[in-house]
PDB file of N, H, CA, C and O in Angstrom:
ATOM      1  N   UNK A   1     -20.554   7.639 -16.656  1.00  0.00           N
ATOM      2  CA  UNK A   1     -19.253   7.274 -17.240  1.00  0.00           C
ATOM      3  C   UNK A   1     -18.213   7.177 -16.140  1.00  0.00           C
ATOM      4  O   UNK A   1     -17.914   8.060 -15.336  1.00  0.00           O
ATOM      5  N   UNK A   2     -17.693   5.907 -16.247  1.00  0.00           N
ATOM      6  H   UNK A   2     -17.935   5.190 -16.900  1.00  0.00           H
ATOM      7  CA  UNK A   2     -16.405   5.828 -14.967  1.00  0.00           C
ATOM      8  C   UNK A   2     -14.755   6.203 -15.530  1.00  0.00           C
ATOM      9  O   UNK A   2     -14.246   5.807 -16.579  1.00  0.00           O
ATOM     10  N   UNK A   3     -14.273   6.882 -14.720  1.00  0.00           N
ATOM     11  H   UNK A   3     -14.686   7.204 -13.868  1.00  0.00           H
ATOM     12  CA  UNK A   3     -13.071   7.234 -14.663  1.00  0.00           C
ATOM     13  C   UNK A   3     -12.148   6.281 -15.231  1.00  0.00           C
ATOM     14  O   UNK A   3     -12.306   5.133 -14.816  1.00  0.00           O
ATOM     15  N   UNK A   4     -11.305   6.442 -16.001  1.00  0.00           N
ATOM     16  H   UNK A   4     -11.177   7.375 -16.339  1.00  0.00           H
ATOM     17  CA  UNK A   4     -10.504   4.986 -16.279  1.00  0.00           C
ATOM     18  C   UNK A   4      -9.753   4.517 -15.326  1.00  0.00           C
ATOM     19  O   UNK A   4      -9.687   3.302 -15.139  1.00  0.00           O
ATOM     20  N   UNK A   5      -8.986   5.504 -14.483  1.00  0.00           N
ATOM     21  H   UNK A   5      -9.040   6.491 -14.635  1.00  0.00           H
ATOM     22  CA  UNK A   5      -8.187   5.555 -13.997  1.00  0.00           C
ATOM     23  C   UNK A   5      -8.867   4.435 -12.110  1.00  0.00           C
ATOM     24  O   UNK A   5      -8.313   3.963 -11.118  1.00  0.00           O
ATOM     25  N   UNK A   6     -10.105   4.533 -12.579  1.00  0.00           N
ATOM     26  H   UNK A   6     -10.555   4.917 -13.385  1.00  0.00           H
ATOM     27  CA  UNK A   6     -11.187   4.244 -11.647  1.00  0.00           C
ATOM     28  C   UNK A   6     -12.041   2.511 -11.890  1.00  0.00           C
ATOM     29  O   UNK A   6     -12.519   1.802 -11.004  1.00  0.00           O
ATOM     30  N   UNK A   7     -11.983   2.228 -13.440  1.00  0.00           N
ATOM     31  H   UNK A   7     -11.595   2.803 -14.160  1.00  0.00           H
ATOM     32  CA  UNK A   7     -12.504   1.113 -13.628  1.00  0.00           C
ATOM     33  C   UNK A   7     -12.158  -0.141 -12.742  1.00  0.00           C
ATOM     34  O   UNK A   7     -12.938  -1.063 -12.503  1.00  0.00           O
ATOM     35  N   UNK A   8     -11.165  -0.053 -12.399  1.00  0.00           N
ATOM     36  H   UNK A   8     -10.531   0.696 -12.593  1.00  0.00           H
ATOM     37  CA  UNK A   8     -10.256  -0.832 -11.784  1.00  0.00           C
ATOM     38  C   UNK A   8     -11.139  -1.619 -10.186  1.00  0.00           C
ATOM     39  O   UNK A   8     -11.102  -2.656  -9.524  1.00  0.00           O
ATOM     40  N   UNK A   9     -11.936  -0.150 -10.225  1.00  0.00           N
ATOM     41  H   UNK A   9     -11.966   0.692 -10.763  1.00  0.00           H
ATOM     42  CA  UNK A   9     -12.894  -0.182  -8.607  1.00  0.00           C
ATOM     43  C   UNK A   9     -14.423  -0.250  -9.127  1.00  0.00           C
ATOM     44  O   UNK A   9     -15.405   0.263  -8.590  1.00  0.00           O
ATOM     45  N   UNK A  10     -14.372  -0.985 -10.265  1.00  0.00           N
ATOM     46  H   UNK A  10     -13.574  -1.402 -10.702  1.00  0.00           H
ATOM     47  CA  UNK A  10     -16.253  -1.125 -10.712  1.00  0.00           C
ATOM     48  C   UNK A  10     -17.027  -1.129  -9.360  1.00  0.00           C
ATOM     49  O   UNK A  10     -17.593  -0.343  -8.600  1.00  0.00           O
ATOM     50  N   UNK A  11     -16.644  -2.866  -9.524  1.00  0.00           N
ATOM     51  H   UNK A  11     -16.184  -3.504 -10.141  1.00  0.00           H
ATOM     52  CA  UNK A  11     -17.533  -3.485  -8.361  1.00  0.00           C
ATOM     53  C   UNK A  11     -17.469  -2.536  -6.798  1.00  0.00           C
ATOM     54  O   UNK A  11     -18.410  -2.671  -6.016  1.00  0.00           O
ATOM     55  N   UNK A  12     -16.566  -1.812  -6.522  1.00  0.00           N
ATOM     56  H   UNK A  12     -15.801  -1.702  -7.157  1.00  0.00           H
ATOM     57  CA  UNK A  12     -16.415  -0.853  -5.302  1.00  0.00           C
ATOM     58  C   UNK A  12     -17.867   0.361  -5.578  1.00  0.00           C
ATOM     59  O   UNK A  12     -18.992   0.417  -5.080  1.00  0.00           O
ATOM     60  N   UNK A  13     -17.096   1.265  -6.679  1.00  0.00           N
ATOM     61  H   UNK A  13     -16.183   1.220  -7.084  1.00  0.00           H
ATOM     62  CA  UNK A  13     -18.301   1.515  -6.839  1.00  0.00           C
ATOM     63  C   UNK A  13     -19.686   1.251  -7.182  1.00  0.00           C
ATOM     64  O   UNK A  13     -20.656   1.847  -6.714  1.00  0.00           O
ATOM     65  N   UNK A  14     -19.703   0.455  -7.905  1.00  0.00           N
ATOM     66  H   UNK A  14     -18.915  -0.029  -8.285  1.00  0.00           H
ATOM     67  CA  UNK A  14     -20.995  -0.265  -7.727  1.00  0.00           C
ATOM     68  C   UNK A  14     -21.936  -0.432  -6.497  1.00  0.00           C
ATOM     69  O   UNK A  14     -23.123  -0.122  -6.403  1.00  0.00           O
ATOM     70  N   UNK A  15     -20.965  -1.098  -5.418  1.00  0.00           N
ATOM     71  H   UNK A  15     -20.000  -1.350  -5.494  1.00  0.00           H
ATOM     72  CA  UNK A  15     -21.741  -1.178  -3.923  1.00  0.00           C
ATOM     73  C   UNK A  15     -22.015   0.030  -3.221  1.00  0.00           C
ATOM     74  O   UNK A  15     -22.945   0.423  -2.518  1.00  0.00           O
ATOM     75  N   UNK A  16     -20.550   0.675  -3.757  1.00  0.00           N
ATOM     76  H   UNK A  16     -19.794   0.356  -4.328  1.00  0.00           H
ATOM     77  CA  UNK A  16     -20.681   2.345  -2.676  1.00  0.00           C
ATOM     78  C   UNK A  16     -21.952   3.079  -3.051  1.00  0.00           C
ATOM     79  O   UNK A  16     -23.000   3.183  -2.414  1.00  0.00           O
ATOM     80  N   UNK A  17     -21.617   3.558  -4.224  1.00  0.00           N
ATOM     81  H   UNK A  17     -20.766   3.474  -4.741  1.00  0.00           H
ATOM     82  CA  UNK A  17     -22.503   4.717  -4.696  1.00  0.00           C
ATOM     83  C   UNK A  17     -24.136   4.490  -4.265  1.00  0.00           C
ATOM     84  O   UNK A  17     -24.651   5.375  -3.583  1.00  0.00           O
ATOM     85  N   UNK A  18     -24.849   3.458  -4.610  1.00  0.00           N
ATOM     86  H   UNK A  18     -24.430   2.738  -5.165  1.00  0.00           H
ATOM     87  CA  UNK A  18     -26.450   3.736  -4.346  1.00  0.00           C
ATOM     88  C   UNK A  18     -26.542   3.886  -2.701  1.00  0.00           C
ATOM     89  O   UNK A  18     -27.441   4.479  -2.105  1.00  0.00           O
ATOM     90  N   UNK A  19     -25.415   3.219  -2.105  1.00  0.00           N
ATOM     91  H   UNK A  19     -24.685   2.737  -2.589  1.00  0.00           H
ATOM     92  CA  UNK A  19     -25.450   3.039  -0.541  1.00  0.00           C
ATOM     93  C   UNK A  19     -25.287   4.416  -0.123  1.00  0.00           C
ATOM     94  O   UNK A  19     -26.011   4.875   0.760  1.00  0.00           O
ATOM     95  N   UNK A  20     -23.849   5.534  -1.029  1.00  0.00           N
ATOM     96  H   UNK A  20     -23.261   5.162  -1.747  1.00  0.00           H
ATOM     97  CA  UNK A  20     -23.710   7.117  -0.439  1.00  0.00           C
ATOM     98  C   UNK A  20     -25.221   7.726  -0.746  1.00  0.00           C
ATOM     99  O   UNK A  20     -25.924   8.199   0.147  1.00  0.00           O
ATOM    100  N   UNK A  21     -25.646   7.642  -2.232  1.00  0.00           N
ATOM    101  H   UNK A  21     -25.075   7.259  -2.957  1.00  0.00           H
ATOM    102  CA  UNK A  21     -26.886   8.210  -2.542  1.00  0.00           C
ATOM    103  C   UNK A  21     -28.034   8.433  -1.256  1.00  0.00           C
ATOM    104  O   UNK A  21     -28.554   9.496  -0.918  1.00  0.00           O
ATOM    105  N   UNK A  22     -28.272   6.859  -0.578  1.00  0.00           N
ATOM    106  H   UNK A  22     -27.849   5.995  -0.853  1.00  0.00           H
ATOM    107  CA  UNK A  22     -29.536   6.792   0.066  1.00  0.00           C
ATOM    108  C   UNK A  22     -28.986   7.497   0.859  1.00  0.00           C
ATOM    109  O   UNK A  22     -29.636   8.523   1.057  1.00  0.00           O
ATOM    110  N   UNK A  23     -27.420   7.391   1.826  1.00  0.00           N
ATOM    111  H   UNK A  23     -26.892   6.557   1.665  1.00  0.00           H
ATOM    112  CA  UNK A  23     -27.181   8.305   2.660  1.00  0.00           C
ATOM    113  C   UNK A  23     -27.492   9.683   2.677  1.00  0.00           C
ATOM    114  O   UNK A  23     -27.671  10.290   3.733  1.00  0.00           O
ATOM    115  N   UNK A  24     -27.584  10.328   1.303  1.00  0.00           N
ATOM    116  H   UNK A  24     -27.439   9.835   0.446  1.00  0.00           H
ATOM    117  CA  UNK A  24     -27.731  11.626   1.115  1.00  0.00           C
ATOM    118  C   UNK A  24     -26.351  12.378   0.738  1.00  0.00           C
ATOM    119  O   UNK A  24     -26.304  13.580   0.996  1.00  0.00           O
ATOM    120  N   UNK A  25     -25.120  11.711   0.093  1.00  0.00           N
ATOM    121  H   UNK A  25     -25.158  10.734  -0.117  1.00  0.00           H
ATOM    122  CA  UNK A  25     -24.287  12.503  -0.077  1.00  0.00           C
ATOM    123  C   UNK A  25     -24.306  12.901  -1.446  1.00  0.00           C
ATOM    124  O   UNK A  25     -25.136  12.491  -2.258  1.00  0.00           O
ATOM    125  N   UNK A  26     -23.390  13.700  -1.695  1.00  0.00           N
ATOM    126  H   UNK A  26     -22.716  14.033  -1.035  1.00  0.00           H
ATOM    127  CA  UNK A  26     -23.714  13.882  -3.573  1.00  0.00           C
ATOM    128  C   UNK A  26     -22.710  13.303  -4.309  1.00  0.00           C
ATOM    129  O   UNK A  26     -21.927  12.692  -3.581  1.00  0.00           O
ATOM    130  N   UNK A  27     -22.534  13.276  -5.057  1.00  0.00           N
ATOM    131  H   UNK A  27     -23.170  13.772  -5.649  1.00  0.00           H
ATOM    132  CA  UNK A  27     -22.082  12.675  -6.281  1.00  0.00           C
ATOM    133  C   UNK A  27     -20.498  13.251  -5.710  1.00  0.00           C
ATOM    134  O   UNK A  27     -19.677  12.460  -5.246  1.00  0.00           O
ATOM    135  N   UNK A  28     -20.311  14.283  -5.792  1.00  0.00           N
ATOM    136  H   UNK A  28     -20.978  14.926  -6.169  1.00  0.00           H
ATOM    137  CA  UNK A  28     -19.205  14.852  -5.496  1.00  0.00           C
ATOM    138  C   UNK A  28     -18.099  14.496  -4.424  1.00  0.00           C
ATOM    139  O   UNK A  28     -16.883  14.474  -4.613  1.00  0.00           O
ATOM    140  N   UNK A  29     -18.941  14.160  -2.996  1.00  0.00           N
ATOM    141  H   UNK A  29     -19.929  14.177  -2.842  1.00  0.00           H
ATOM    142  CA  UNK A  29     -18.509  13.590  -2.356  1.00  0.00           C
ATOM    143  C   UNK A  29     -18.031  11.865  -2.145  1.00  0.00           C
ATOM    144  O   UNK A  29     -17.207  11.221  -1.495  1.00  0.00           O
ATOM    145  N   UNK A  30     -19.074  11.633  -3.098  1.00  0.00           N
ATOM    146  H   UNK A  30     -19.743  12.155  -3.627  1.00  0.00           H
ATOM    147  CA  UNK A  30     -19.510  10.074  -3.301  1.00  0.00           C
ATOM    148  C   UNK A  30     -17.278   9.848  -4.449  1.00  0.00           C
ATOM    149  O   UNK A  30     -16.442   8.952  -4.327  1.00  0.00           O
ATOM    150  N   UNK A  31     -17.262  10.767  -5.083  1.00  0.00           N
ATOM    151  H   UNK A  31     -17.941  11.495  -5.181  1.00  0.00           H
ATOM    152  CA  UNK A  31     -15.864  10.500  -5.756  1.00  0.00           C
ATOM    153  C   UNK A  31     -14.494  11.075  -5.060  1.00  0.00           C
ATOM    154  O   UNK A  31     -13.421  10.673  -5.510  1.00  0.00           O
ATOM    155  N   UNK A  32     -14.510  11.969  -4.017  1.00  0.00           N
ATOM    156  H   UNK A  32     -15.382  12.295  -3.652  1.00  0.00           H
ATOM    157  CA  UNK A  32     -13.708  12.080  -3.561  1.00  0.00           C
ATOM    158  C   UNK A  32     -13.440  11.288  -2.431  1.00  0.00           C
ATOM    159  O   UNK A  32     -12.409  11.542  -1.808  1.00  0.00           O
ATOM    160  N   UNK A  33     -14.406  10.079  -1.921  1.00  0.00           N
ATOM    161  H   UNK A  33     -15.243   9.873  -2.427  1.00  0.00           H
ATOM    162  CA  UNK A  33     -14.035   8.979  -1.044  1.00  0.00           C
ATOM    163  C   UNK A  33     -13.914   7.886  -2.077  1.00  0.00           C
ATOM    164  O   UNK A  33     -13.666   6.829  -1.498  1.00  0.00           O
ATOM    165  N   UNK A  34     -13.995   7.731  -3.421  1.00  0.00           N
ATOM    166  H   UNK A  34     -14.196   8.590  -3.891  1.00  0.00           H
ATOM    167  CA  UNK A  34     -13.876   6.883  -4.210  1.00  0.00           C
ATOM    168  C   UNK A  34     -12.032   7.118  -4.728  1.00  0.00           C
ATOM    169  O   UNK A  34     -11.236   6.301  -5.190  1.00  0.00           O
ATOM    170  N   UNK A  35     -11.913   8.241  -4.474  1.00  0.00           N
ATOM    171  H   UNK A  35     -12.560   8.905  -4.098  1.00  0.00           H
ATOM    172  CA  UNK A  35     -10.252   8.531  -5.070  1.00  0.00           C
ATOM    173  C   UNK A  35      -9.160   8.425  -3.939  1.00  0.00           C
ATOM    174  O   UNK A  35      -7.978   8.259  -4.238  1.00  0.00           O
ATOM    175  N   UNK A  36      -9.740   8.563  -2.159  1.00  0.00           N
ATOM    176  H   UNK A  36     -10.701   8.698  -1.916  1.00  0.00           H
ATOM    177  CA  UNK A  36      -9.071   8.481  -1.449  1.00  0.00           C
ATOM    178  C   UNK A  36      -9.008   7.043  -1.277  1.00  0.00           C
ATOM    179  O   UNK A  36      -7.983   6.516  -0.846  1.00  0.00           O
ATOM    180  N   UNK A  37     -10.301   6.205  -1.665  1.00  0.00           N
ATOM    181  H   UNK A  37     -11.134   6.633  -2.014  1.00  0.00           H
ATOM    182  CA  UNK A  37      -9.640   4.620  -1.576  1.00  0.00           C
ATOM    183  C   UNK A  37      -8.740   4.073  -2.869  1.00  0.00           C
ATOM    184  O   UNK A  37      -8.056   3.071  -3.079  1.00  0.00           O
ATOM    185  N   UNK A  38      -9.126   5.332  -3.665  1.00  0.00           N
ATOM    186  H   UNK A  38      -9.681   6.146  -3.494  1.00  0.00           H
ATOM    187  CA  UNK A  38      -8.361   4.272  -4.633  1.00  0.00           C
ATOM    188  C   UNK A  38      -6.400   4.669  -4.509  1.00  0.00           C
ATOM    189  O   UNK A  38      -5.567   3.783  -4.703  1.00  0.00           O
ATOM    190  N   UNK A  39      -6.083   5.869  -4.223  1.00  0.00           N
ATOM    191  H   UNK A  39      -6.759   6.588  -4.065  1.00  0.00           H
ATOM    192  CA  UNK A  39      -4.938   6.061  -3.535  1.00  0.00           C
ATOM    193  C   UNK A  39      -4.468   5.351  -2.808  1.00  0.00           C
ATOM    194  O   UNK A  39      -3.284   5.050  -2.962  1.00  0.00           O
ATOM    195  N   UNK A  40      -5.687   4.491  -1.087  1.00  0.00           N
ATOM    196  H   UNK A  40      -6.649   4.735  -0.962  1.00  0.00           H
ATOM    197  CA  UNK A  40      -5.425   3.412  -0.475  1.00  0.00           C
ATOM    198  C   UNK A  40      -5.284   1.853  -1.045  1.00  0.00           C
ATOM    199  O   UNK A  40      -5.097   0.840  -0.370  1.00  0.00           O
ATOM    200  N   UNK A  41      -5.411   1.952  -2.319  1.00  0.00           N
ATOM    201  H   UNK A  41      -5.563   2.774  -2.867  1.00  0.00           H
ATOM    202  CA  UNK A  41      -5.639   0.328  -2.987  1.00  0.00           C
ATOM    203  C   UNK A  41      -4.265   0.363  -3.598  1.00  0.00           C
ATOM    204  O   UNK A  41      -3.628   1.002  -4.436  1.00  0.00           O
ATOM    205  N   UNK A  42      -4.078  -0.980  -2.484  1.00  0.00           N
ATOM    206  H   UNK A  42      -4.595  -1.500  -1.804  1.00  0.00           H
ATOM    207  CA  UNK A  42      -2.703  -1.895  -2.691  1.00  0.00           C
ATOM    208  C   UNK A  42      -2.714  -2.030  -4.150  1.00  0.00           C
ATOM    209  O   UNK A  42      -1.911  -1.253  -4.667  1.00  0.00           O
ATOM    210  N   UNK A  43      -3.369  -2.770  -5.002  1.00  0.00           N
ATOM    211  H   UNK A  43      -4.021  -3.401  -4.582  1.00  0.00           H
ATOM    212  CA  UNK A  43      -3.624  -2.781  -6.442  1.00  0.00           C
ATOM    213  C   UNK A  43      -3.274  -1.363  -7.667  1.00  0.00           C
ATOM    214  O   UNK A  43      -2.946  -1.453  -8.850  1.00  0.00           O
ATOM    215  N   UNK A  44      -3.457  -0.362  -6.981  1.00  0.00           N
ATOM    216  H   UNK A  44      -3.723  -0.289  -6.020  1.00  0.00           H
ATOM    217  CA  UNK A  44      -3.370   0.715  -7.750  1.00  0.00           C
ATOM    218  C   UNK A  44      -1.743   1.632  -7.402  1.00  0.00           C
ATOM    219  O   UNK A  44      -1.237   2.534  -8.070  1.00  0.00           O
ATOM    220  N   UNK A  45      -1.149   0.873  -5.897  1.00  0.00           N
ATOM    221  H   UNK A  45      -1.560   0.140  -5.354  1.00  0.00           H
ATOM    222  CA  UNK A  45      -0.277   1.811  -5.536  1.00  0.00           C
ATOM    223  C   UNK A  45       1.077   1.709  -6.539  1.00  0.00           C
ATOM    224  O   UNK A  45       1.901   2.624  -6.520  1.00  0.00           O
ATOM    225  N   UNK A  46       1.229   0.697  -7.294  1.00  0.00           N
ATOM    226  H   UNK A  46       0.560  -0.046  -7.309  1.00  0.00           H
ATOM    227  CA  UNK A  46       2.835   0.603  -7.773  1.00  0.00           C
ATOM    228  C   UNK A  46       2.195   0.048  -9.132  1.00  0.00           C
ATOM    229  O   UNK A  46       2.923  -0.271 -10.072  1.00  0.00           O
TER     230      UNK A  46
END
C-alpha cells in the first residue's frame, strides 16, 4: 500500500524499490530515501 501523500512518486518508486531490494536495503530505508526525495520534489514543494 502506497502512501498518499507518496502516490504522486508511483513510477519513482516503482524503479527504486526492486533496485534498493537487490541492493539489500530494507524496506525501511528504501522509504526514508523515498520521503527525502519527495521533500526534494519541485512538484510536491508548494
Amino acid at each position: 500500500m502506497v502512501d498518499p501523500e507518496l502516490a504522486v512518486h508511483q513510477d519513482l518508486i516503482e524503479e527504486l524499490v526492486p533496485l534498493k531490494l537487490v541492493s539489500g536495503l530494507t524496506t525501511s530505508a528504501i522509504a526514508e530515501e523515498l520521503a527525502v526525495a519527495a521533500l526534494q520534489c519541485g512538484a510536491c514543494a508548494g
